[in-house]
C-alpha positions as CSV (number, residue, x, y, z in Angstrom):
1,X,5.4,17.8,147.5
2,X,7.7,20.6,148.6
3,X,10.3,21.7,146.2
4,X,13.5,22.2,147.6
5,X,15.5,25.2,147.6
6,X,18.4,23.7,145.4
7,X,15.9,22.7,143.0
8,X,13.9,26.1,142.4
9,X,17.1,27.9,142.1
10,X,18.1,25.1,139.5
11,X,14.8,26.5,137.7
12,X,15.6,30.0,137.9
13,X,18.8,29.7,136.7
14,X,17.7,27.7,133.7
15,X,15.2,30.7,132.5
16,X,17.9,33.3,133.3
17,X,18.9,35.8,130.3
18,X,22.6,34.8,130.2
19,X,22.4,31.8,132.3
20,X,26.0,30.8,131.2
21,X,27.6,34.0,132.0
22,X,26.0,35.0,135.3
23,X,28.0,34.1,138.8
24,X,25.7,32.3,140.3
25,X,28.3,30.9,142.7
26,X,30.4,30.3,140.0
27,X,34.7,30.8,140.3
28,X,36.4,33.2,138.1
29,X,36.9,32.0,134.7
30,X,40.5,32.3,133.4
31,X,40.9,32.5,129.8
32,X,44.2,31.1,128.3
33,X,45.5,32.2,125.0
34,X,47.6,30.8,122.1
35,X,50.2,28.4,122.5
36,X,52.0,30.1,126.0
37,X,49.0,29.8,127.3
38,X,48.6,33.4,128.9
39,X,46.2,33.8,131.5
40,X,43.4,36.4,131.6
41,X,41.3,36.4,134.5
42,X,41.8,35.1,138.3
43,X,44.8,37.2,140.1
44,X,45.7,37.9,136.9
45,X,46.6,41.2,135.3
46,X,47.1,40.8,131.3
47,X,48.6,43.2,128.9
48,X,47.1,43.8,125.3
49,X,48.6,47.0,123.4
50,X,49.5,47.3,119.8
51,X,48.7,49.4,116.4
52,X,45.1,49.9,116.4
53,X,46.1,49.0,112.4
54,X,48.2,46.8,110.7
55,X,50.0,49.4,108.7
56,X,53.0,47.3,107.0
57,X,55.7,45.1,107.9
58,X,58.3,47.0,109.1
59,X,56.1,49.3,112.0
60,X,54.5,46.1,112.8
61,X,57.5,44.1,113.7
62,X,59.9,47.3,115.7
63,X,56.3,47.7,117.7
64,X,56.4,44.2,118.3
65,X,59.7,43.8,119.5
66,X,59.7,46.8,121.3
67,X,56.2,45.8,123.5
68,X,57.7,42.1,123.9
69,X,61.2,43.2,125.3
70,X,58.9,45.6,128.2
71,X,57.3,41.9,128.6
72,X,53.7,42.5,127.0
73,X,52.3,39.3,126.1
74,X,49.6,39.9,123.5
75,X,49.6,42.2,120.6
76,X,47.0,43.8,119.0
77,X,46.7,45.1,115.4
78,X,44.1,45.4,113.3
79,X,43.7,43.2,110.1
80,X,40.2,44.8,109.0
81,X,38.9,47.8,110.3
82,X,35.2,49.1,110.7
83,X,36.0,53.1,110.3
84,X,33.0,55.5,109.8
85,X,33.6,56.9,106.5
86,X,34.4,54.3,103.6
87,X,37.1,56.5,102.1
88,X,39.0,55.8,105.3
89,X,41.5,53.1,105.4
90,X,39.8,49.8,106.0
91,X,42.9,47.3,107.0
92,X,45.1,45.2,105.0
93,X,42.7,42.0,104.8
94,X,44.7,38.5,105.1
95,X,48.1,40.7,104.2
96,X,47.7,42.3,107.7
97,X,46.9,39.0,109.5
98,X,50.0,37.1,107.7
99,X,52.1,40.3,109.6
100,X,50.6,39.3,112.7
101,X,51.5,36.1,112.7
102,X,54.8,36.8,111.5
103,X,55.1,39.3,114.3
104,X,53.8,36.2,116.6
105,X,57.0,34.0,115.7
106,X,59.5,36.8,115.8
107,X,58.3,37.3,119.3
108,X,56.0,34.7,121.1
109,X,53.4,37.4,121.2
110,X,50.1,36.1,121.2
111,X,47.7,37.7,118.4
112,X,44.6,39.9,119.3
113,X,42.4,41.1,116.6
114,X,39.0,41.9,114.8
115,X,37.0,40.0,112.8
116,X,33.4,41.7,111.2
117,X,31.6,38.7,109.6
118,X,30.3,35.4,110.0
119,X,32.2,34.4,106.8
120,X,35.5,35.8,107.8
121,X,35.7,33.9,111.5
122,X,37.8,31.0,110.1
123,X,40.2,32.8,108.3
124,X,41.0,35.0,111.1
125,X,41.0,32.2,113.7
126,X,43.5,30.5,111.1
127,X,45.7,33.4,112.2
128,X,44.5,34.8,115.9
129,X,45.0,33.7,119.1
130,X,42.0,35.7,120.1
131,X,38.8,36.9,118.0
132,X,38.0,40.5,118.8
133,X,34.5,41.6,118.4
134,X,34.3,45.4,118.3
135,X,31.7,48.0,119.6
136,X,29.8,48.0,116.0
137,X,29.1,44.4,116.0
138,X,28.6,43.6,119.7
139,X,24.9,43.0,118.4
140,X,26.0,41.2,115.6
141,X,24.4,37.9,116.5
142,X,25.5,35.9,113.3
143,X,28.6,37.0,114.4
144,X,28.2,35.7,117.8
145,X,27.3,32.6,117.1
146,X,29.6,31.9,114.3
147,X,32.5,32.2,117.0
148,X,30.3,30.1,119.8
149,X,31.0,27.5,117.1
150,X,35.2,28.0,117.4
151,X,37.2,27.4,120.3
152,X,39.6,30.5,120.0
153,X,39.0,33.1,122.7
154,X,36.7,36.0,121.8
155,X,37.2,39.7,123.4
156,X,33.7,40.8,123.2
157,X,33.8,45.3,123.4
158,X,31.0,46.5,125.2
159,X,28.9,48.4,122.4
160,X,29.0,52.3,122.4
161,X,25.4,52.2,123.8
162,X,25.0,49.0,125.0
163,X,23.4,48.5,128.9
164,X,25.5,45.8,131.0
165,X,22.6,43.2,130.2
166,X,23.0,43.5,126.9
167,X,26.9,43.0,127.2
168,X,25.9,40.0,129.1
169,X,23.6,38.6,127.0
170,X,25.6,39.3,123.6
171,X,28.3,37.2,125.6
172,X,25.4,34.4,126.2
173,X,25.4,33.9,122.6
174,X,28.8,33.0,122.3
175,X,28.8,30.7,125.6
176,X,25.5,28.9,124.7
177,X,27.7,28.3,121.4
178,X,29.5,25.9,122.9
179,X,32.4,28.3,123.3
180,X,33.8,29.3,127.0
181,X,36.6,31.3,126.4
182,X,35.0,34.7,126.2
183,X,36.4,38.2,128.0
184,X,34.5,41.5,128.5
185,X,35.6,44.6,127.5
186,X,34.5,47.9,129.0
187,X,35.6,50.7,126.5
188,X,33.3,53.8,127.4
189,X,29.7,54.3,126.1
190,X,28.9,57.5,124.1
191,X,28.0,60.4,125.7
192,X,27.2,64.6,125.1
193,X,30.8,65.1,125.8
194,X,33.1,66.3,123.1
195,X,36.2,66.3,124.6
196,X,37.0,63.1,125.7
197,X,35.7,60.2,123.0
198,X,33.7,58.4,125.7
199,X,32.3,58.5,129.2
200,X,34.3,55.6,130.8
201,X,32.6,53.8,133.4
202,X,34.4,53.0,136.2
203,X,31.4,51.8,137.9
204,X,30.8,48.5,135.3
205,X,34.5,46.5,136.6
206,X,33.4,45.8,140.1
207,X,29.4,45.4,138.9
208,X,30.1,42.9,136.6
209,X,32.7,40.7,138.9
210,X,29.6,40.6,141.0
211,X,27.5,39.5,137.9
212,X,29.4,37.4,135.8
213,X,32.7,35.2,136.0
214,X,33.7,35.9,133.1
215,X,37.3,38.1,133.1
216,X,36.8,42.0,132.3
217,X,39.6,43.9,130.9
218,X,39.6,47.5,129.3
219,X,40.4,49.6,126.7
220,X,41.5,52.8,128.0
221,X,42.6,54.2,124.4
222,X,38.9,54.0,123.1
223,X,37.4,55.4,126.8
224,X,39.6,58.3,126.5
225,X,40.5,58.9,122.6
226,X,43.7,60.8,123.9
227,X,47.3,59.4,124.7
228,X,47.8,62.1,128.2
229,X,44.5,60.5,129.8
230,X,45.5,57.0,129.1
231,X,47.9,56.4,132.1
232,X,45.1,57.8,134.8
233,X,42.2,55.8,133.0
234,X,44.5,52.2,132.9
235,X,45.4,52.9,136.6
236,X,42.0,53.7,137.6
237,X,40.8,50.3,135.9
238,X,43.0,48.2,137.4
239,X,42.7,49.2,141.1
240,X,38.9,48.7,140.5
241,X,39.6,45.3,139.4
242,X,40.3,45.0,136.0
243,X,42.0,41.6,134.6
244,X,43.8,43.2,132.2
245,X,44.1,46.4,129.6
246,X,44.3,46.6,125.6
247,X,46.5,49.5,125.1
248,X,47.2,51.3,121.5
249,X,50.5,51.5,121.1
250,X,52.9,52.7,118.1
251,X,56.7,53.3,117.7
252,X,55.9,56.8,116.1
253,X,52.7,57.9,116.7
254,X,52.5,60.7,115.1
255,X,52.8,58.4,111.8
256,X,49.7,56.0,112.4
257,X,47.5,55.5,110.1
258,X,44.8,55.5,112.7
259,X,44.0,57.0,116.2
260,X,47.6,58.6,116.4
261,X,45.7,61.4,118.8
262,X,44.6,58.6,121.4
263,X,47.9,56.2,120.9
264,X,50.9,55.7,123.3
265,X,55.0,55.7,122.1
266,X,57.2,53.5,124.0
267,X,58.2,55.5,126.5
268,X,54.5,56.3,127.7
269,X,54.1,52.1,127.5
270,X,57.2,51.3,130.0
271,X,55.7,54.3,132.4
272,X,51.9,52.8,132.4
273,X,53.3,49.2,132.9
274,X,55.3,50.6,136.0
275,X,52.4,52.1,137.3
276,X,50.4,49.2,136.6
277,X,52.7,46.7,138.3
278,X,52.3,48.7,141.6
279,X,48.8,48.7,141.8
280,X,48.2,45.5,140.5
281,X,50.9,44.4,144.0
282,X,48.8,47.1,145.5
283,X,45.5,45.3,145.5
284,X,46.9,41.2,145.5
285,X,47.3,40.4,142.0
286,X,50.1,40.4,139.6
287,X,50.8,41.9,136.5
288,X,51.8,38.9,134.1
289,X,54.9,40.4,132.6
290,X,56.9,37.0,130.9
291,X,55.4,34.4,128.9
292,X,55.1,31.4,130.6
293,X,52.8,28.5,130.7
294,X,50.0,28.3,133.3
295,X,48.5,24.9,133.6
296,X,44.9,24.1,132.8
């Protein structure tokens, strides 16, 4: 009996790596987050940006307001923090997530931010709109699975050495979880170079809309690991396709904590999300600048 064509494909596709994340025919997934329902993916063009820390209430908040008033939805800050040495400041733990969500009802912002262990997924998804898997633990498979089991969002970072399969396939842990909402991150890979802090690679955004549905925003702050090069590297991303951009951004920052060297000030913002806006009209999508509600 002849098999038909629809059938073998069927069979390939069930033996496939990340057989949940690939295209396959598939439509572009768009993730919505927290309660406004802010869509990442499609036409979409979505803004992250925030402290890469939570450093204390007061910063937190006049960032906040200051990023919601140019009309960025999301804000990201980070609660615990994975730094190479351990004399480094490591985050403020459950103090920094309260912030965040205090942040969240002065504003409407929805909340981006990391979470490093199995254990700690529920008490960050008890304050985040969207789980944040950084470079260090995109093969943290515990990890991965523990947050298949949720149904917040998850922004998985491409690891600093990590091939796109692999990015793929860490993301096919999550999905074969049970859990749909997940977004890609491309944030540079290592490289010889000292003096940017990764080789960004332009060439991953239009590869994986070919490989993968799944929405695939960037983090032109980690790519570059210097505020001047930010602005070209965002504008770069998006006209290749990129659903959206998680931006460090600080009122002063010359006074973070962390990554001062690599973080925009306000002004900087409100010039990228100009730039932004035209070439996201430029090439038929829009940047999402108000919080609205997009129906499922």
């Amino acid at each position: 009996m002849t098999r038909s064509t629809d059938d073998l494909n069927a069979e390939l596709l069930a033996r496939h790596p990340y057989r949940n994340a690939v295209r396959a025919g598939r439509p572009d997934t768009i993730v919505l987050v927290g309660e406004h329902r802010v869509p990442i993916g499609g036409t979409h063009v979505a803004m992250i940006a925030g402290p890469c820390a939570v450093e204390g209430r007061e910063t937190l908040l006049e960032t906040a307001h200051a990023l919601s008033g140019m009309g960025v939805q999301m804000l990201r800050g980070g609660a615990f923090k994975p730094r190479t040495s351990p004399h480094s400041f490591q985050g403020l733990g459950e103090e920094g997530l309260q912030l965040l969500a205090e942040a969240r009802e002065a504003t409407g912002m929805a909340i981006v931010t990391e979470v490093l262990t199995p254990e700690d997924v529920p008490l960050v998804a008890r304050y985040a709109d969207v789980l944040q898997v950084g470079t260090r633990n995109m093969a943290n498979y515990r990890l991965l699975e523990a947050l298949g089991a949720q149904d917040k969002p998850v922004l998985l970072k491409r690891g600093m050495a990590a091939t796109i399969e692999e990015l793929l396939c860490a993301a096919e842990y999550v999905l074969a979880g049970g859990n749909p909402n997940v977004i890609l991150c491309e944030r540079g890979i290592r490289s010889f170079e000292p003096m940017v802090r990764n080789a960004f690679d332009l060439n991953v955004i239009p590869l994986l809309d070919q490989l993968t549905h799944l929405p695939v925003i960037v983090d032109p702050s980690h790519a570059a690991g210097r505020a001047d090069l930010v602005h070209a590297v965002t504008m770069g991303a998006v006209a290749a396709g990129a659903h959206g951009f998680i931006i460090e951004a600080h009122e002063n920052p010359l006074a973070a904590i962390v990554d001062g060297s690599q973080t925009l000030d306000m002004e900087a913002m409100q010039r990228l999300i100009t730039g932004v806006d035209a070439i996201a009209a430029a090439t038929g999508r829009q940047l999402d600048r108000t919080i609205r509600t997009v129906a499922a």
